[in-house]
Backbone atoms as SQL, in Angstrom:
CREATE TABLE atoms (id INTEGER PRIMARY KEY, chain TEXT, resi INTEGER, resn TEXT, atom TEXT, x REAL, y REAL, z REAL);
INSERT INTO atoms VALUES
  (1, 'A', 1, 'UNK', 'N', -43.226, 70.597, 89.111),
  (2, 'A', 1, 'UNK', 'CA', -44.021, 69.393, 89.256),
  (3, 'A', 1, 'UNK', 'C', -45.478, 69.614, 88.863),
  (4, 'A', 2, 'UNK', 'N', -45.578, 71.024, 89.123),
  (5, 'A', 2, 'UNK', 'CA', -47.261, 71.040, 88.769),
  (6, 'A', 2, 'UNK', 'C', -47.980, 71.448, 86.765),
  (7, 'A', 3, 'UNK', 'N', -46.478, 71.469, 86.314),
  (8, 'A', 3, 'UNK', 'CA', -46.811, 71.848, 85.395),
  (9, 'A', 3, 'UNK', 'C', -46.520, 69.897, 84.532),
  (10, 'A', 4, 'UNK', 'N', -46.675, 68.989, 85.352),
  (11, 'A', 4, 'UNK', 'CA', -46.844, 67.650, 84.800),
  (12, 'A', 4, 'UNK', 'C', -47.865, 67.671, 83.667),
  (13, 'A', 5, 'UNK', 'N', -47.285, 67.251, 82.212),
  (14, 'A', 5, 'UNK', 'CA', -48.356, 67.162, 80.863),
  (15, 'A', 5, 'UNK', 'C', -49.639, 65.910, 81.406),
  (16, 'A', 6, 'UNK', 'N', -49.361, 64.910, 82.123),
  (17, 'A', 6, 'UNK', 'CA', -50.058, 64.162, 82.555),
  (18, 'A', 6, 'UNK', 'C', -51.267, 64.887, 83.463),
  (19, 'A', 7, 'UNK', 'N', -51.260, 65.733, 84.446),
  (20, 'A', 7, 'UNK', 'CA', -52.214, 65.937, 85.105),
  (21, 'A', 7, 'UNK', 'C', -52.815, 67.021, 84.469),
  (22, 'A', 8, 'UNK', 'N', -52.786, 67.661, 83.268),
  (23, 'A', 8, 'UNK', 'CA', -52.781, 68.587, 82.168),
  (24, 'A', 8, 'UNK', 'C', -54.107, 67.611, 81.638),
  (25, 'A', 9, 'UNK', 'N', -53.626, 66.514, 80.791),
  (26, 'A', 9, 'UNK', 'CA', -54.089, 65.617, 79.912),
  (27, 'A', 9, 'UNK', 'C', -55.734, 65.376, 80.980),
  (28, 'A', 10, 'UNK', 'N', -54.717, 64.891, 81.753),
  (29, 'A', 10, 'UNK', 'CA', -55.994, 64.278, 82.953),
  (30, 'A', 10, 'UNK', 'C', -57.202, 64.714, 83.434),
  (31, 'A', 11, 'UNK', 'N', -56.828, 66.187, 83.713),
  (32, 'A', 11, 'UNK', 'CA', -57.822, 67.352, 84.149),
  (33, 'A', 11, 'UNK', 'C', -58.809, 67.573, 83.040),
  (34, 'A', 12, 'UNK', 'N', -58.294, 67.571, 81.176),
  (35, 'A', 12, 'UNK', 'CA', -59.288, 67.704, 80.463),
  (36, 'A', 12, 'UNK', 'C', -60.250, 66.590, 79.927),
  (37, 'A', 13, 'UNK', 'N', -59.431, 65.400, 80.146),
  (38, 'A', 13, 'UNK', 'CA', -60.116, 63.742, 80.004),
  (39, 'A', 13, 'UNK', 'C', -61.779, 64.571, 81.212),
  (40, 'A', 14, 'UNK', 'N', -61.433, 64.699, 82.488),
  (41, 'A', 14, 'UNK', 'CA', -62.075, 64.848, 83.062),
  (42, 'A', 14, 'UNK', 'C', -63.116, 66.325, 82.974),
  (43, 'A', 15, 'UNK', 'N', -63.390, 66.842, 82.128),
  (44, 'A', 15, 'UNK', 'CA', -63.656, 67.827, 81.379),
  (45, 'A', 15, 'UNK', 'C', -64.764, 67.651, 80.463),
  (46, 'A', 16, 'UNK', 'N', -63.741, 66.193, 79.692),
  (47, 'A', 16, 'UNK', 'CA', -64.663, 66.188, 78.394),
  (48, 'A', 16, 'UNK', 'C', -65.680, 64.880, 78.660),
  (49, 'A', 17, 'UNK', 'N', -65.657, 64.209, 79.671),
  (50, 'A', 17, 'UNK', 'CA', -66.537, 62.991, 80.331),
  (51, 'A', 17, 'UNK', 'C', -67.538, 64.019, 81.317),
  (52, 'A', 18, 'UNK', 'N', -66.961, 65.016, 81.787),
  (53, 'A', 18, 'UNK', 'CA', -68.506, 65.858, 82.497),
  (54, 'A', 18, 'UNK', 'C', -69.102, 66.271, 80.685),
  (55, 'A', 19, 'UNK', 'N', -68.670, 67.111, 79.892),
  (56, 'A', 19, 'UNK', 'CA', -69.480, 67.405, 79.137),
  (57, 'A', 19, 'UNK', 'C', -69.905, 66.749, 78.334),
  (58, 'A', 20, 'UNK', 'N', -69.551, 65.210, 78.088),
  (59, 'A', 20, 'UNK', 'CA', -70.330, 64.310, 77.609),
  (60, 'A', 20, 'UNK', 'C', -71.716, 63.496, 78.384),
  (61, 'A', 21, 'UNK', 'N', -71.452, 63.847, 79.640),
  (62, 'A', 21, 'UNK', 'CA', -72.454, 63.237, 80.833),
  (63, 'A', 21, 'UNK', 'C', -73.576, 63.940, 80.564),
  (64, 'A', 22, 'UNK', 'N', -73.115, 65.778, 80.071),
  (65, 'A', 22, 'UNK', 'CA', -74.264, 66.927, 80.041),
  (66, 'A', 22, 'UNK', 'C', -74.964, 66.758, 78.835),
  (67, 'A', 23, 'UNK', 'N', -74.329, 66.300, 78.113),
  (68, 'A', 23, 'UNK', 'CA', -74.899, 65.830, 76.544),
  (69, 'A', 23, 'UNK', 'C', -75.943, 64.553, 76.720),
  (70, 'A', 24, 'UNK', 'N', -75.273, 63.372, 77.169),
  (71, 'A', 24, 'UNK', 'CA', -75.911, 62.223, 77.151),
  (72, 'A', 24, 'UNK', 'C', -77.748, 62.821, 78.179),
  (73, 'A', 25, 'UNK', 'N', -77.143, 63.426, 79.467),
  (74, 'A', 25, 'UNK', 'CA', -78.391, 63.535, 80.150),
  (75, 'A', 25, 'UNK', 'C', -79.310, 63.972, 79.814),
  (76, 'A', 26, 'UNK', 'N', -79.249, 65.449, 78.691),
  (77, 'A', 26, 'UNK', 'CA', -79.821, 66.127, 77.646),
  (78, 'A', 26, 'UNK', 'C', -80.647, 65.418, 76.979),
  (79, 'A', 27, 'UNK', 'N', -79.491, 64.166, 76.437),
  (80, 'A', 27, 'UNK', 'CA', -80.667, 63.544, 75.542),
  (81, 'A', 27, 'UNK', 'C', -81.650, 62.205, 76.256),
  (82, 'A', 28, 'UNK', 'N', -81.223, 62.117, 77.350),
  (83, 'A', 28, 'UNK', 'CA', -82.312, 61.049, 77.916),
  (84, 'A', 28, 'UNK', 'C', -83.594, 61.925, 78.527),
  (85, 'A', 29, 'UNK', 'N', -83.349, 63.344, 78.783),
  (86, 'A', 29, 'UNK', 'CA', -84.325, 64.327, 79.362),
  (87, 'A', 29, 'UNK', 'C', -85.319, 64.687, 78.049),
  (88, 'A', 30, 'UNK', 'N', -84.685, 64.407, 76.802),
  (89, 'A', 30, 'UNK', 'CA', -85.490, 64.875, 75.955),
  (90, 'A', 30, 'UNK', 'C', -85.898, 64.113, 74.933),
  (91, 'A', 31, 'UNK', 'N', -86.157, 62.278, 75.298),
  (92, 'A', 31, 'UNK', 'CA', -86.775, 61.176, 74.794),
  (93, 'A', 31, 'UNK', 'C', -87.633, 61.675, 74.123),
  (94, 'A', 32, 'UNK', 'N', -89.115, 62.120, 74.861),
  (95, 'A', 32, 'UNK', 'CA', -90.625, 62.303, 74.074),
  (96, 'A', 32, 'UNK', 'C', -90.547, 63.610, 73.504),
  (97, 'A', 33, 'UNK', 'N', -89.482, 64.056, 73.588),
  (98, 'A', 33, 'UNK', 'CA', -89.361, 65.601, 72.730),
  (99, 'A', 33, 'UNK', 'C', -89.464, 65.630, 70.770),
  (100, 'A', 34, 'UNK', 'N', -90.825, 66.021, 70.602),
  (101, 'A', 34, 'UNK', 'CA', -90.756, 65.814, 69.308),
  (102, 'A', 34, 'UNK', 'C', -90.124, 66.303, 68.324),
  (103, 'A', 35, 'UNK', 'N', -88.878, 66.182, 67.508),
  (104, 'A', 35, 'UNK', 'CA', -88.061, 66.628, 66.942),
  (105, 'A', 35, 'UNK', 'C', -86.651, 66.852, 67.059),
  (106, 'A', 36, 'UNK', 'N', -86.702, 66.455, 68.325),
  (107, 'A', 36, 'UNK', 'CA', -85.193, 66.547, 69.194),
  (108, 'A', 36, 'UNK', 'C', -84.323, 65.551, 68.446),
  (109, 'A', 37, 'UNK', 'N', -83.132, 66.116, 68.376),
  (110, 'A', 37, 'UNK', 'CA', -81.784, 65.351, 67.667),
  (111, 'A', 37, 'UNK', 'C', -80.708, 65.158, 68.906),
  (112, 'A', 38, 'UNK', 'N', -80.578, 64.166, 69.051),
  (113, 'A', 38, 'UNK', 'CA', -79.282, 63.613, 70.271),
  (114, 'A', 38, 'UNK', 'C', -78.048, 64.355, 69.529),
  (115, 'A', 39, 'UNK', 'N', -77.251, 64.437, 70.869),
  (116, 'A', 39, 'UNK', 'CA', -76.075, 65.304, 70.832),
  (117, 'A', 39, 'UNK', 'C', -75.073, 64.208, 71.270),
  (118, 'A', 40, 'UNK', 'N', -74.185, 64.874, 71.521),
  (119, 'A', 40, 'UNK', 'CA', -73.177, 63.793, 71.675),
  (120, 'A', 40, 'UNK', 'C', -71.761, 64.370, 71.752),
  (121, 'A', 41, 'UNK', 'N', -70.340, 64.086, 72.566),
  (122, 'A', 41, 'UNK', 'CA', -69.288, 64.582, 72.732),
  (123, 'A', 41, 'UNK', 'C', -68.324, 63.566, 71.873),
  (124, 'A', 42, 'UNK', 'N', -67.418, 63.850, 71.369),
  (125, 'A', 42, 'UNK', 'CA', -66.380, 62.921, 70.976),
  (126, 'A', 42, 'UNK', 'C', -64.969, 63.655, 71.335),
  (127, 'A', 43, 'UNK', 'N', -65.095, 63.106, 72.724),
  (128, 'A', 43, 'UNK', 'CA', -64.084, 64.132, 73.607),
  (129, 'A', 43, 'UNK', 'C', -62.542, 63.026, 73.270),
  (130, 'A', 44, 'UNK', 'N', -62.328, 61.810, 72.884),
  (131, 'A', 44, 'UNK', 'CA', -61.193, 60.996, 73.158),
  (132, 'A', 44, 'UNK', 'C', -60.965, 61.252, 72.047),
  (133, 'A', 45, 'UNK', 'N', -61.075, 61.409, 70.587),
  (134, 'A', 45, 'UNK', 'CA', -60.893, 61.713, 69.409),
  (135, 'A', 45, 'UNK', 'C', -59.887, 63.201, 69.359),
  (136, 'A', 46, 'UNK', 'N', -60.468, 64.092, 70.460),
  (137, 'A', 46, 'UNK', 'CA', -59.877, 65.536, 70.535),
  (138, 'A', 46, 'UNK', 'C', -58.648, 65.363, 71.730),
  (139, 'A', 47, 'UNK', 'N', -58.623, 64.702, 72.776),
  (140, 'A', 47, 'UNK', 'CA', -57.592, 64.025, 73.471),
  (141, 'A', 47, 'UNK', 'C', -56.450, 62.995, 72.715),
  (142, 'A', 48, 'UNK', 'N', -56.826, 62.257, 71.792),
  (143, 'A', 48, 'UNK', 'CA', -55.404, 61.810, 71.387),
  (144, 'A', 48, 'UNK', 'C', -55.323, 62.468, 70.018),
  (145, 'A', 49, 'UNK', 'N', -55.458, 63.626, 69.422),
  (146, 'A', 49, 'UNK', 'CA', -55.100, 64.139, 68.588),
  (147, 'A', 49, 'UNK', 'C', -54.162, 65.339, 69.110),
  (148, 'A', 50, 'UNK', 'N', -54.275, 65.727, 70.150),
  (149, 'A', 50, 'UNK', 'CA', -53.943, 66.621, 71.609),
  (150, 'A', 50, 'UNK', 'C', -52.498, 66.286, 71.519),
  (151, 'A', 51, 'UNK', 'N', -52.609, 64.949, 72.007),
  (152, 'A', 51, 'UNK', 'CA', -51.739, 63.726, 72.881),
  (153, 'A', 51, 'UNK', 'C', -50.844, 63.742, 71.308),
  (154, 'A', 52, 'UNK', 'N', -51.028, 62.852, 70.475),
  (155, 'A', 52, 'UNK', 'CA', -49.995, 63.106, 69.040),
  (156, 'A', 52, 'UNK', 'C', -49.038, 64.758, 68.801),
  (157, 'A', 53, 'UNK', 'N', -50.553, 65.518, 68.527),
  (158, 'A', 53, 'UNK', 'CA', -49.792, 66.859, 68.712),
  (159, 'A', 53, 'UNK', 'C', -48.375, 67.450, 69.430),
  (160, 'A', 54, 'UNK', 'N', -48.822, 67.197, 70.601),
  (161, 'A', 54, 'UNK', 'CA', -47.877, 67.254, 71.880),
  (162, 'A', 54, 'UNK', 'C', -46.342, 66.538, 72.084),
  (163, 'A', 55, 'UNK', 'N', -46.479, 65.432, 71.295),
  (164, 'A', 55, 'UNK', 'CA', -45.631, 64.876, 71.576),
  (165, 'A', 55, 'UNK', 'C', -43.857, 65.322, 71.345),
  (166, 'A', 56, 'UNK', 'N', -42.935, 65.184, 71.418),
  (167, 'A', 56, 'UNK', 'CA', -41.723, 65.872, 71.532),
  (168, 'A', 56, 'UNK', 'C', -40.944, 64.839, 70.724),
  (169, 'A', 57, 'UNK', 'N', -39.900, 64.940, 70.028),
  (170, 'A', 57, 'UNK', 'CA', -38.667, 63.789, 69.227),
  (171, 'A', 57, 'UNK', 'C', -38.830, 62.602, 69.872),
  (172, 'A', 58, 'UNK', 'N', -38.557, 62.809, 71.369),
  (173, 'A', 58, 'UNK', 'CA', -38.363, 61.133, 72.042),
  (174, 'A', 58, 'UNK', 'C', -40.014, 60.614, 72.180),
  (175, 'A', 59, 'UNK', 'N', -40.786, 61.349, 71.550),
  (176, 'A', 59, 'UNK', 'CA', -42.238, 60.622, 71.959),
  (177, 'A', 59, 'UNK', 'C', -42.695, 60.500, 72.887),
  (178, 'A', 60, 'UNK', 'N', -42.461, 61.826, 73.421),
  (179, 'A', 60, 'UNK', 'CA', -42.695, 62.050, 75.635),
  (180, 'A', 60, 'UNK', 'C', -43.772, 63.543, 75.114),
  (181, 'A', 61, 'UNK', 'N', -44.380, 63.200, 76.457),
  (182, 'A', 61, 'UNK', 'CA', -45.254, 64.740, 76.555),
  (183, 'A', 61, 'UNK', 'C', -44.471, 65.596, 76.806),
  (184, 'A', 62, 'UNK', 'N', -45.029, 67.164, 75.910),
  (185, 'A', 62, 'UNK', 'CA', -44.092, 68.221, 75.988),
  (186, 'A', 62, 'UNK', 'C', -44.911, 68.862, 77.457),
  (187, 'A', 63, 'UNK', 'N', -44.070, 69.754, 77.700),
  (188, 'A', 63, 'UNK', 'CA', -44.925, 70.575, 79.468),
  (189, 'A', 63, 'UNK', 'C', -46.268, 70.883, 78.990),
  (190, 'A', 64, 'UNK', 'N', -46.464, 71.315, 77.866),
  (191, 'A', 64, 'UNK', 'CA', -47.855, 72.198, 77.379),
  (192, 'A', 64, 'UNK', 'C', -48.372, 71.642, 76.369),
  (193, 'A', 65, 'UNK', 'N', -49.820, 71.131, 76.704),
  (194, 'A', 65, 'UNK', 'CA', -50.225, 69.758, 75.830),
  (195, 'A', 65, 'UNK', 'C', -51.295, 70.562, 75.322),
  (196, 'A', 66, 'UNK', 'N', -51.453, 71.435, 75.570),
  (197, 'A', 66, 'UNK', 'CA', -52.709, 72.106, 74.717),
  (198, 'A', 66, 'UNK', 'C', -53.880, 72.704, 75.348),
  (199, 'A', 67, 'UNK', 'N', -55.036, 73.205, 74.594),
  (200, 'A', 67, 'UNK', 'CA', -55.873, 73.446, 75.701),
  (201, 'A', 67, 'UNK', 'C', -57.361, 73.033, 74.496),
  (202, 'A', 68, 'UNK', 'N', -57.711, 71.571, 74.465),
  (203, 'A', 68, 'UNK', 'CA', -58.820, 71.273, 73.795),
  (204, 'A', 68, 'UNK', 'C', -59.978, 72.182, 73.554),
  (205, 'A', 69, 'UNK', 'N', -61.048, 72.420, 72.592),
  (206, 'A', 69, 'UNK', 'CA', -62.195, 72.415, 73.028),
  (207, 'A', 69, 'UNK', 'C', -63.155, 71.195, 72.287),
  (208, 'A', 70, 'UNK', 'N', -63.740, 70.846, 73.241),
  (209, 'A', 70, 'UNK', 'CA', -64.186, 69.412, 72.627),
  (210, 'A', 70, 'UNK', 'C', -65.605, 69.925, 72.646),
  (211, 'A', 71, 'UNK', 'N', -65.895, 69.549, 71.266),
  (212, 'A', 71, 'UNK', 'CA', -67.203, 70.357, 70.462),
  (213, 'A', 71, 'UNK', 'C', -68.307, 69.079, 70.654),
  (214, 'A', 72, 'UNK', 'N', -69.808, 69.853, 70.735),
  (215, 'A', 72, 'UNK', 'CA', -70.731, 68.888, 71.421),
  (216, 'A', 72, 'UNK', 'C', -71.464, 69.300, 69.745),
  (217, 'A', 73, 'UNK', 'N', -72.112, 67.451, 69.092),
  (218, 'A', 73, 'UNK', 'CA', -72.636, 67.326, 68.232),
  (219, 'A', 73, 'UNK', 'C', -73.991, 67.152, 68.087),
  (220, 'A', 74, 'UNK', 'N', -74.642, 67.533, 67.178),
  (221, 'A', 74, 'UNK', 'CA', -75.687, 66.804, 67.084),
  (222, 'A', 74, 'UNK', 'C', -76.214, 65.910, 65.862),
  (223, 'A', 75, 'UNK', 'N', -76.718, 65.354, 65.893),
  (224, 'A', 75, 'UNK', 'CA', -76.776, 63.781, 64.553),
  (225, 'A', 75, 'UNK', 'C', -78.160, 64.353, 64.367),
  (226, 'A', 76, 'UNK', 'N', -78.054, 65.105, 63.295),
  (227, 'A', 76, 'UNK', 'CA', -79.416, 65.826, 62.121),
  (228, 'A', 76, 'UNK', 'C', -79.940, 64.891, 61.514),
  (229, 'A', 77, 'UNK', 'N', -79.269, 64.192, 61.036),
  (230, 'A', 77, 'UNK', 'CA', -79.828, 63.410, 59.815),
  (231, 'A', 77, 'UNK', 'C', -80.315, 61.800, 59.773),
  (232, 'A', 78, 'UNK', 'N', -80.935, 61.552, 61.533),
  (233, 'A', 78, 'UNK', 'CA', -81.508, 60.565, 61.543),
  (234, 'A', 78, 'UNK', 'C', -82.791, 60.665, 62.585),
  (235, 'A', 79, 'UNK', 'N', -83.478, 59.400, 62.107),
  (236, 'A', 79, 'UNK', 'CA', -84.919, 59.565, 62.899),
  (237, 'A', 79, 'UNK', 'C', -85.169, 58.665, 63.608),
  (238, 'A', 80, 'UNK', 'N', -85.875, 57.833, 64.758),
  (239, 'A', 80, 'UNK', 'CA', -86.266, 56.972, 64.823),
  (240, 'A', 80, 'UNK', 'C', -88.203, 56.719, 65.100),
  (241, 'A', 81, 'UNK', 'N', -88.111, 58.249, 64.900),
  (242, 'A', 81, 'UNK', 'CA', -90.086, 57.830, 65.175),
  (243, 'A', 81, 'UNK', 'C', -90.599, 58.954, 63.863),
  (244, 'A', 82, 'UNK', 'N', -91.700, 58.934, 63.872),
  (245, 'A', 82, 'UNK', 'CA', -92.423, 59.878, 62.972),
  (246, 'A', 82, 'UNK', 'C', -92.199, 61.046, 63.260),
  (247, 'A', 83, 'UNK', 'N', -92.340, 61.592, 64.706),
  (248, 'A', 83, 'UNK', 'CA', -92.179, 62.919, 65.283),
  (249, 'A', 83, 'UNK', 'C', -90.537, 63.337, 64.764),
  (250, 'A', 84, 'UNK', 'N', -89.665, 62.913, 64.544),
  (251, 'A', 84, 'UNK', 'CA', -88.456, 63.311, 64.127),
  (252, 'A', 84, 'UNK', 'C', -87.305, 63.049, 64.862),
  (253, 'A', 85, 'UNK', 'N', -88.010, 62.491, 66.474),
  (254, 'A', 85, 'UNK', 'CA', -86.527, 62.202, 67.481),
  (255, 'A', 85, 'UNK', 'C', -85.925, 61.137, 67.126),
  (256, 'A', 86, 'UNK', 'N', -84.252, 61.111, 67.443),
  (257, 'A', 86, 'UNK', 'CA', -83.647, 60.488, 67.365),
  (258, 'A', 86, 'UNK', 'C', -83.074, 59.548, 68.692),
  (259, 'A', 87, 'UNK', 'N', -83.799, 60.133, 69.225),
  (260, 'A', 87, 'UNK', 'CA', -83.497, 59.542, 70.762),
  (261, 'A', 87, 'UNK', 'C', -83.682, 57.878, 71.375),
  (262, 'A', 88, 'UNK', 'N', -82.563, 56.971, 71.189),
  (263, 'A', 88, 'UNK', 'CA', -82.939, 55.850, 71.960),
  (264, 'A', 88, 'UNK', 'C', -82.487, 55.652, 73.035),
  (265, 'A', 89, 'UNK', 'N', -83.548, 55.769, 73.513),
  (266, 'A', 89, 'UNK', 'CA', -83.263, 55.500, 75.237),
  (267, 'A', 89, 'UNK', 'C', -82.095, 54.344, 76.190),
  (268, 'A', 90, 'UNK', 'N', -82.437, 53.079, 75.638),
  (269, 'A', 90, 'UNK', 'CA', -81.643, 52.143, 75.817),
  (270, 'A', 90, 'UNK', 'C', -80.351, 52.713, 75.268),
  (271, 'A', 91, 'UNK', 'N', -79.855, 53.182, 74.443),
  (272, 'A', 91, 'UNK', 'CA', -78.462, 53.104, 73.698),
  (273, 'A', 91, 'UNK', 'C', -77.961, 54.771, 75.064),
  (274, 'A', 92, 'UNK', 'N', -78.891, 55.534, 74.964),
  (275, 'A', 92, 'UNK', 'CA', -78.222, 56.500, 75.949),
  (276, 'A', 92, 'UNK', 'C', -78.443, 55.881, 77.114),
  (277, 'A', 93, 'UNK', 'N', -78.861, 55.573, 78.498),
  (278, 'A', 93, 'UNK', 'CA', -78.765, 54.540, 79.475),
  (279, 'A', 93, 'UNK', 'C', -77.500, 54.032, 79.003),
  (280, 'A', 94, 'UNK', 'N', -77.280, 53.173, 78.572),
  (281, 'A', 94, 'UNK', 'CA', -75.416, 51.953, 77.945),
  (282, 'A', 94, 'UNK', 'C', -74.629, 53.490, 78.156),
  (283, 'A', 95, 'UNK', 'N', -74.881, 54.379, 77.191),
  (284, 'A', 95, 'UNK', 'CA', -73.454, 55.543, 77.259),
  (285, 'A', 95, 'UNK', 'C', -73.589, 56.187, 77.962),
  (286, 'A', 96, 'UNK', 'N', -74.945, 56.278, 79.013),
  (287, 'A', 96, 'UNK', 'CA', -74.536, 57.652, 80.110),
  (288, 'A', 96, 'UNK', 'C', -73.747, 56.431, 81.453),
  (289, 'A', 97, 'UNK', 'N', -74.084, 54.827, 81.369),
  (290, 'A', 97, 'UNK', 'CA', -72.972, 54.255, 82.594),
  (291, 'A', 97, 'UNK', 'C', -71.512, 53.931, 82.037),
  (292, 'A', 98, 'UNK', 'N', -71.408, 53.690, 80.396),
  (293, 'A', 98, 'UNK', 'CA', -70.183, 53.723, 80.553),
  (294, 'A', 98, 'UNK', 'C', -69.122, 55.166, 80.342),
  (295, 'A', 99, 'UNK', 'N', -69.698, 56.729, 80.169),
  (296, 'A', 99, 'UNK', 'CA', -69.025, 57.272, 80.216),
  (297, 'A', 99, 'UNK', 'C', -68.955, 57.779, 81.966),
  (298, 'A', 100, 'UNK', 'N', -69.870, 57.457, 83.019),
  (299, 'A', 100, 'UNK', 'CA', -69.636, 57.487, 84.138),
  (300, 'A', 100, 'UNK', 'C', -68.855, 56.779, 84.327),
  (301, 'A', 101, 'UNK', 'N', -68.099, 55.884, 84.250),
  (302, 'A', 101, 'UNK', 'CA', -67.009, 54.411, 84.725),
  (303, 'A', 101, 'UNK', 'C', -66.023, 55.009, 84.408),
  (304, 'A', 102, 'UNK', 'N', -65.878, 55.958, 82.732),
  (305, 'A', 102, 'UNK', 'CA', -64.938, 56.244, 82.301),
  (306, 'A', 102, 'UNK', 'C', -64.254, 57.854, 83.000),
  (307, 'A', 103, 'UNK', 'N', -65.376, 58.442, 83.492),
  (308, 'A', 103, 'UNK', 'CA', -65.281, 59.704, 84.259),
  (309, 'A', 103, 'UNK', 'C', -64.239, 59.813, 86.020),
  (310, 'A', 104, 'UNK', 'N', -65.370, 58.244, 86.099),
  (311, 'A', 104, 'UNK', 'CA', -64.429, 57.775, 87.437),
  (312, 'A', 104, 'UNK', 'C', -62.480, 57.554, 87.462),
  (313, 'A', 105, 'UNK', 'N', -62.988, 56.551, 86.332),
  (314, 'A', 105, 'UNK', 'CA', -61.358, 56.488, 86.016),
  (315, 'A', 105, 'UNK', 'C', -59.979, 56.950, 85.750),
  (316, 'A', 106, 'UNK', 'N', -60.623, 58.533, 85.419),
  (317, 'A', 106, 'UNK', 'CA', -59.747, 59.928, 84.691),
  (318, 'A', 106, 'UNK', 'C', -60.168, 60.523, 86.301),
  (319, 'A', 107, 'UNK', 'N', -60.756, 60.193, 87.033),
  (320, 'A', 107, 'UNK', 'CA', -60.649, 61.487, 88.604),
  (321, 'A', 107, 'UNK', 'C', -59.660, 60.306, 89.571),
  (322, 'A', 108, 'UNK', 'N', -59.793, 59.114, 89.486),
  (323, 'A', 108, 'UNK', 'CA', -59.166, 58.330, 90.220),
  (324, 'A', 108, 'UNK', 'C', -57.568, 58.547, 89.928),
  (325, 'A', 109, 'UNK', 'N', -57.371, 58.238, 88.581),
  (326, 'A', 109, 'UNK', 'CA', -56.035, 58.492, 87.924),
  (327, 'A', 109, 'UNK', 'C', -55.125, 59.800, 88.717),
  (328, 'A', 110, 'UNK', 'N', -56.417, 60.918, 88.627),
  (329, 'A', 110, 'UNK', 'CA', -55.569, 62.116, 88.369),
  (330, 'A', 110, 'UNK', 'C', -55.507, 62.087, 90.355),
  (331, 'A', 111, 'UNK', 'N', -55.992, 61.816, 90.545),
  (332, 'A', 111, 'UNK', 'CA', -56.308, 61.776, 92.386),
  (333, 'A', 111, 'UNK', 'C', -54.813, 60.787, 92.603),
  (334, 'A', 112, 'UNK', 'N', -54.772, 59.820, 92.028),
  (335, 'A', 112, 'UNK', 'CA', -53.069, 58.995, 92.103),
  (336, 'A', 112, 'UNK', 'C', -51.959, 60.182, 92.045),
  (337, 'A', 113, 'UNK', 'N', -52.342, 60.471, 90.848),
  (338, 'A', 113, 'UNK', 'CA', -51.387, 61.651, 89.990),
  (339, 'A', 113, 'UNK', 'C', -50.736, 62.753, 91.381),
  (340, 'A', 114, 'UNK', 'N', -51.810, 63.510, 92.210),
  (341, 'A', 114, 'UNK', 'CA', -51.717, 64.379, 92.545),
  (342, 'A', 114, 'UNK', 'C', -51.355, 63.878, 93.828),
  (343, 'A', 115, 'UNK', 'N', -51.632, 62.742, 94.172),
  (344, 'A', 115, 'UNK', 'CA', -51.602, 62.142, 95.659),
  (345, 'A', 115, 'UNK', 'C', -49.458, 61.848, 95.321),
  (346, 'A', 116, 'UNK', 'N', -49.136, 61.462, 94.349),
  (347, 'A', 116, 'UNK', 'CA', -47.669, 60.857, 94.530),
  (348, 'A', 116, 'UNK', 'C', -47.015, 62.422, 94.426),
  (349, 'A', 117, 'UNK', 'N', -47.316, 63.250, 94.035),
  (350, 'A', 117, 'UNK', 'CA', -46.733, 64.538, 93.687),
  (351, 'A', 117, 'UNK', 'C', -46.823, 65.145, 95.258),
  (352, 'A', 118, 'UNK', 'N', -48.036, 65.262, 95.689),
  (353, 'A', 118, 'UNK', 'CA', -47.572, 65.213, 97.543),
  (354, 'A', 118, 'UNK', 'C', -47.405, 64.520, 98.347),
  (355, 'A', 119, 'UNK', 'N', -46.569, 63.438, 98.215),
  (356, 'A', 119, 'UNK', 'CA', -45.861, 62.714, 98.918),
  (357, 'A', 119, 'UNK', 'C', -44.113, 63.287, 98.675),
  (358, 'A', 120, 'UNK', 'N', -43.917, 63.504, 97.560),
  (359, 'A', 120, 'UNK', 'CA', -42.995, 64.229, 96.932),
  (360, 'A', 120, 'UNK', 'C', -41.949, 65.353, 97.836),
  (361, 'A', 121, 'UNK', 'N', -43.239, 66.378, 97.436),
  (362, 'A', 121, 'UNK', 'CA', -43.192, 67.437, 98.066),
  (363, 'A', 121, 'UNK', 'C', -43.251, 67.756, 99.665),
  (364, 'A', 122, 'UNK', 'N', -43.761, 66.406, 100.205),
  (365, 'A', 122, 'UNK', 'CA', -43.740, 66.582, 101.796),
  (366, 'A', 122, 'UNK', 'C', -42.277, 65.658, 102.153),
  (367, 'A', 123, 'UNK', 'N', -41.918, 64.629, 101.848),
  (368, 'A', 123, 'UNK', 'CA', -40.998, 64.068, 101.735),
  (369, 'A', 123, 'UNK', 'C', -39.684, 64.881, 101.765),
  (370, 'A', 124, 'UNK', 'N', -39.879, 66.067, 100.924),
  (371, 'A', 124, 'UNK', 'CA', -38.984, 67.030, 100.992),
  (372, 'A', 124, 'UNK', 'C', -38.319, 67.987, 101.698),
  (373, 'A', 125, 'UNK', 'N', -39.582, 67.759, 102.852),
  (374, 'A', 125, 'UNK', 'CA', -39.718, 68.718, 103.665),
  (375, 'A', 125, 'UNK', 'C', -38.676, 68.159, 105.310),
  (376, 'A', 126, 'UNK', 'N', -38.652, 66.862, 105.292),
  (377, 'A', 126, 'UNK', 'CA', -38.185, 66.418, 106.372),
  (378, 'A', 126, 'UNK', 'C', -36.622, 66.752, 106.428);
């Protein structure tokens, strides 16, 4: 039961939304930083390429879905001030609350996930 591809999947969703949180915060910490280039995760891109990978004939998760590393970017080749940063504040604020909503949603999930798996297992016990 514990080797479920779902709580596999789940655990790194929740992985790649902390290290996108560490990225986004990065770049709201380093607004007036002159020259600074925003970073950025594209952790769901590396999750359903994972998720395809994985998949088995009947189109079910196999036990062993992989083990991502979801690579943190940075966007070189744009500016928005003279000093060279690329940093807009407003647009990081929008992506550091909706990848928090989305962070919530992958710990809630996997908290379901793990909560029906011990009911399971205690159920068993009687």
């Amino acid at each position: 039961m514990l080797n479920d591809p779902m709580i596999s999947l789940l655990q790194k969703a929740v992985s790649g939304t902390a290290l996108r949180h560490r990225s986004i915060s990065n770049n709201i910490a380093n607004t007036n930083t002159p020259g600074y280039k925003r970073m950025d995760v594209d952790f769901k891109t590396t999750l359903s390429r994972m998720v395809e990978d994985s998949k088995n004939e009947n189109h079910t998760l196999k036990k062993d879905v992989g083990n991502p590393e979801f690579q943190v970017t940075r966007e070189e080749h744009t500016a928005l001030r003279p000093d060279g940063n690329n940093v807009d504040i407003d647009k990081e604020m929008t992506l550091l609350a909706k990848n928090s909503l989305e962070h919530e949603y992958y710990l809630t999930l996997l908290t379901k996930r793990l909560s029906m798996i011990k009911t399971v297992v205690n159920e068993g016990r009687r």
